[in-house]
C-alpha positions in Angstrom: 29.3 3.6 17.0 30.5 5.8 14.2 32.2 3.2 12.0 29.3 1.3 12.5 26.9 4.0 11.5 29.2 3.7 8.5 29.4 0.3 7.7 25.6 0.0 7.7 25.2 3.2 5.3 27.5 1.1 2.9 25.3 -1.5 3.2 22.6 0.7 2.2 24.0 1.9 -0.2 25.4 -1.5 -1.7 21.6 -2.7 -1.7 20.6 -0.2 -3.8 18.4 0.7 -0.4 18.7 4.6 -0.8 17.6 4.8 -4.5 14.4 2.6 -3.4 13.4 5.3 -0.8 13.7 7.9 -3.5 12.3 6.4 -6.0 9.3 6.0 -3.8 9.1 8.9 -2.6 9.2 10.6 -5.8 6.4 8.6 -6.8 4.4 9.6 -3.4 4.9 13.2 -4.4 4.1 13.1 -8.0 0.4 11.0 -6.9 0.2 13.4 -4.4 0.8 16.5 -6.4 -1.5 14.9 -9.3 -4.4 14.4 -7.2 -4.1 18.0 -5.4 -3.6 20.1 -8.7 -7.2 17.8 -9.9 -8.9 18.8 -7.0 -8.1 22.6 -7.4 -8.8 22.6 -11.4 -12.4 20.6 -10.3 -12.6 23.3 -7.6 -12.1 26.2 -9.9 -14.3 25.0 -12.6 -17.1 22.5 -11.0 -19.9 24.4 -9.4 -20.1 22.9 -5.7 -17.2 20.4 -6.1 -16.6 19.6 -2.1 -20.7 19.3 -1.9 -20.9 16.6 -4.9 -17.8 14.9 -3.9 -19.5 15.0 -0.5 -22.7 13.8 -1.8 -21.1 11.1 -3.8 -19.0 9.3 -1.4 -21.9 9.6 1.3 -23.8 7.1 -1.1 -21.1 4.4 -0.9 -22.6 1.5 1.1 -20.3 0.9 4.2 -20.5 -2.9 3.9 -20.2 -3.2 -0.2 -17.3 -0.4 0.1 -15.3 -2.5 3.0 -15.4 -6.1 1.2 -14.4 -4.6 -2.0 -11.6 -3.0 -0.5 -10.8 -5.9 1.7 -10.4 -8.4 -1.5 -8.7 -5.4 -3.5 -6.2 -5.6 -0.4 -5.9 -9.3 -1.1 -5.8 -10.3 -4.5 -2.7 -7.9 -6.0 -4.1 -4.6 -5.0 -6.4 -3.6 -7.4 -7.9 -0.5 -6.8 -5.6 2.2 -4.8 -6.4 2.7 -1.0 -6.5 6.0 -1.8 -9.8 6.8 -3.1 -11.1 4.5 0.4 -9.3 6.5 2.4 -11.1 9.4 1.0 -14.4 8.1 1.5 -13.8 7.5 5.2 -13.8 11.1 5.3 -17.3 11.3 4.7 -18.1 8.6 7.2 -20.0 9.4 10.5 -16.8 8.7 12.2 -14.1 9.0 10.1 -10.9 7.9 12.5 -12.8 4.8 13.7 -13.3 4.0 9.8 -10.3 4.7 8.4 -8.8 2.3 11.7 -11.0 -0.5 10.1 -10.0 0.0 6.6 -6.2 -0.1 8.6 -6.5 -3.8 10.0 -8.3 -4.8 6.9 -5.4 -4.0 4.6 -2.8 -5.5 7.1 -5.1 -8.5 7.0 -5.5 -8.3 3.2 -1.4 -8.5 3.1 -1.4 -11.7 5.5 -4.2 -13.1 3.1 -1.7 -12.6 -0.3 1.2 -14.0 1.9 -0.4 -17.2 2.8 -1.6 -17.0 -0.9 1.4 -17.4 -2.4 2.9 -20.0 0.3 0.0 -22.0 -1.1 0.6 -20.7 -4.5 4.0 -22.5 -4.0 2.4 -25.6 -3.8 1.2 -25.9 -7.6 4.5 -25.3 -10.2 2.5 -24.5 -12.9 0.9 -21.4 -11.5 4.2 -20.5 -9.6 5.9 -20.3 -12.8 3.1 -18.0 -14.0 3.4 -16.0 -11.2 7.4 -15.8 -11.3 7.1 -14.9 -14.8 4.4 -12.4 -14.3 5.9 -10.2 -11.6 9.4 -11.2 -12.1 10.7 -7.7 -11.2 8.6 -8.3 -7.6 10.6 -11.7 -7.0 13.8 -9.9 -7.9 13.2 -6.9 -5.8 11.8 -9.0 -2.6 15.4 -11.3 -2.8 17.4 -8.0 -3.3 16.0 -5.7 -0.6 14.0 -8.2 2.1 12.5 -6.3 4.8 13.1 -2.5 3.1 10.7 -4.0 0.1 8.1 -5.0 2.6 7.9 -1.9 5.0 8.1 -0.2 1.4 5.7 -1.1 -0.1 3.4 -1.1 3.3 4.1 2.4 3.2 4.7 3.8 0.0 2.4 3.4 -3.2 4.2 0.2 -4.4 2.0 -2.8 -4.8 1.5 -4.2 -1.1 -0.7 -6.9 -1.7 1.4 -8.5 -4.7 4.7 -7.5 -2.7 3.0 -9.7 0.4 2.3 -12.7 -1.8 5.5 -12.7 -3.0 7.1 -12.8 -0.1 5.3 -15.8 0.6 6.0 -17.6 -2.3 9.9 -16.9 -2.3 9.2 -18.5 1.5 10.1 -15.2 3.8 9.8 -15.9 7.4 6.4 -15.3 8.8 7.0 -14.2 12.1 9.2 -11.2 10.8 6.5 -10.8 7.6 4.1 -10.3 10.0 5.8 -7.7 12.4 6.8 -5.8 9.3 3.8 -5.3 7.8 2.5 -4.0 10.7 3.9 -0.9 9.1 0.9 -0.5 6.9 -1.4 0.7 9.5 0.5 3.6 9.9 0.0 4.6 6.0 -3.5 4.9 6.5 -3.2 7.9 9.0 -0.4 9.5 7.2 -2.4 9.7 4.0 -5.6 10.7 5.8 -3.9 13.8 7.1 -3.0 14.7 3.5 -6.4 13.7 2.0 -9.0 14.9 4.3 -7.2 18.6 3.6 -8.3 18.1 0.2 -11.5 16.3 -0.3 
């Protein structure tokens, strides 16, 4: 069990695994710090800060909100869950919202994976797309599965991550049971979030 405990660490190690994790981790902390230090400076100097915010996000339309997140989620990640996450805090129930903006963005990352497996299809806009996010096709044949729960997890482009995977041909079955890992970003960032806002 030891040696292989070992042998697998190597691996990790080998793939360059490790310095991923760190790497996005680092860049969880430093969004997460950025965000917390803007929030104290706007509390400090904004009169009423939490009401306005309040007040603002409470005249987002639910439906408008939800399909621009949901094709956000789709096409390359546009706008960062983040700021949705925050408005489901304002919601009238906030744990059933932020569960629908969940499955949306798992859904959103099957959408971009089926994307790019039609994508595949046409050379000429492959070979846009393989020139475009070039780093994304390297990183998705070098790490695999870490990339994908990655990215699910971490803030690393998800949606362009997922249509890459489906372009480079990744196994669906295991594609989908991995990104199932993106639900659980959704709660983890709500607990940090909702302290906040």
């Amino acid at each position: 069990m030891k040696d292989r405990f070992k042998l697998y660490h190597r691996f990790l190690k080998l793939k360059g695994i490790y310095s991923l994790a760190w790497k996005s981790a680092l860049k969880l902390i430093i969004i997460v710090a950025i965000i917390a230090v803007v929030l104290v400076v706007a509390q400090h100097f904004i009169t009423d800060f939490k009401i306005r915010i309040e007040g603002f996000m409470k005249t987002w339309d639910t439906a408008t909100t939800l399909t621009v997140f949901f094709t956000s989620e789709t096409l390359l990640g546009l706008i960062p869950p983040d700021f949705f996450i925050a408005w489901t805090r304002y919601s009238a129930s906030p744990i059933f919202m932020l569960s629908v903006l969940a499955v949306l963005s798992y859904i959103g990352g099957v959408n971009a994976f089926f994307i790019g497996r039609w994508v595949r299809k046409f050379p000429r806009i492959n070979l846009w797309f393989e020139k475009r996010f070039a780093e994304h096709f390297d990183k998705i044949k070098r790490y695999g599965a870490f990339l994908i729960v990655f990215s699910a997890l971490f803030p690393l482009p998800y949606s362009t991550v997922s249509m890459v995977a489906g372009m480079v041909n990744y196994p669906t079955k295991p594609f989908l049971i991995l990104g199932l890992s993106r639900l659980l970003r959704f709660y983890i960032y709500a607990l940090a979030l909702y302290q906040v806002v």
